[in-house]
Kinemage of the C-alpha trace (Angstrom):
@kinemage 1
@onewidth
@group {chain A} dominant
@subgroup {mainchain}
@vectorlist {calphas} color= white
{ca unk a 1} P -41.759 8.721 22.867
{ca unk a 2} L -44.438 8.797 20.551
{ca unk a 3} L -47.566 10.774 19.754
{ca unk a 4} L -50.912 10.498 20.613
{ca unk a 5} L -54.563 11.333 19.651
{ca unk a 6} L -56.722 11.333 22.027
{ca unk a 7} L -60.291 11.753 20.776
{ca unk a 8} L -62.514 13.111 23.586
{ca unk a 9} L -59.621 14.456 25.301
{ca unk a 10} L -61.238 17.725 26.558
{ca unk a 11} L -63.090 16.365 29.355
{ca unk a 12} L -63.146 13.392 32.132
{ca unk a 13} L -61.678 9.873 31.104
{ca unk a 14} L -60.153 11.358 27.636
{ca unk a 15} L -58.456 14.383 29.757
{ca unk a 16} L -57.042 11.485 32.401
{ca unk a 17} L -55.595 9.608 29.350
{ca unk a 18} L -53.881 12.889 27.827
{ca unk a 19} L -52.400 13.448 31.201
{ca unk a 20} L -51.405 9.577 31.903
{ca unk a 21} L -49.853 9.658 28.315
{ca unk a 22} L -47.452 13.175 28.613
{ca unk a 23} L -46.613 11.926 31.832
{ca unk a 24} L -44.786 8.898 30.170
{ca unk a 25} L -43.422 11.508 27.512
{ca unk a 26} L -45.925 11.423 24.636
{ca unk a 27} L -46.727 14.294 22.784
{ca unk a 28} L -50.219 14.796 22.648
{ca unk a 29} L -53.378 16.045 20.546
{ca unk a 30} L -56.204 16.892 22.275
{ca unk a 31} L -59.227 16.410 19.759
{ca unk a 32} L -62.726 18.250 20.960
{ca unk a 33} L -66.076 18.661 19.963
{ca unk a 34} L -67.445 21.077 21.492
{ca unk a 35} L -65.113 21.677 24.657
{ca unk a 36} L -62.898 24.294 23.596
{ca unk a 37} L -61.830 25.950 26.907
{ca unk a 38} L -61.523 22.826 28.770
{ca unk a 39} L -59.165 21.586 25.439
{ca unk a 40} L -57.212 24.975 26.040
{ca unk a 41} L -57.221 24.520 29.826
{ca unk a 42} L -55.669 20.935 29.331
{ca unk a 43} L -53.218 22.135 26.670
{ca unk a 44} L -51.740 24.121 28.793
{ca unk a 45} L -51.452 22.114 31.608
{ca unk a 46} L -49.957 19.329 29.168
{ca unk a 47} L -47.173 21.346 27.697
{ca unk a 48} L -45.386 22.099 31.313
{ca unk a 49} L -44.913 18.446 31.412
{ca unk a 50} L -44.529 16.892 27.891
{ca unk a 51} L -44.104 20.448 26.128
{ca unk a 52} L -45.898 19.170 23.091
{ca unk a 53} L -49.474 19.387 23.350
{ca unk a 54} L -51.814 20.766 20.845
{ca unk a 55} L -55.686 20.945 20.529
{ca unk a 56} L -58.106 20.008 17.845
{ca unk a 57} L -61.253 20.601 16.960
């Protein structure tokens, strides 16, 4: 699949899209603001199902 950027994906609705998105086998980038350890926290949880998930600030 492709990849995606996912602005707001730290938190709530953003984090639900990142996770809807590796599900379906998109790599993902997790951009942030100010939610670093939630980013992290996400990132991980991303790359034991897509593998490719990064974070962004």
């Amino acid at each position: 699949m492709g990849v995606a950027l996912v602005t707001g994906g730290a938190k709530r609705i953003g984090a639900e899209i990142c996770r809807a998105l590796a599900s379906n086998g998109h790599s993902i980038i997790i951009h942030y603001r100010n939610s670093v350890e939630e980013a992290t926290e996400l990132s991980e949880e991303l790359n034991k199902v897509s593998k490719s998930a990064i974070i962004r600030a």
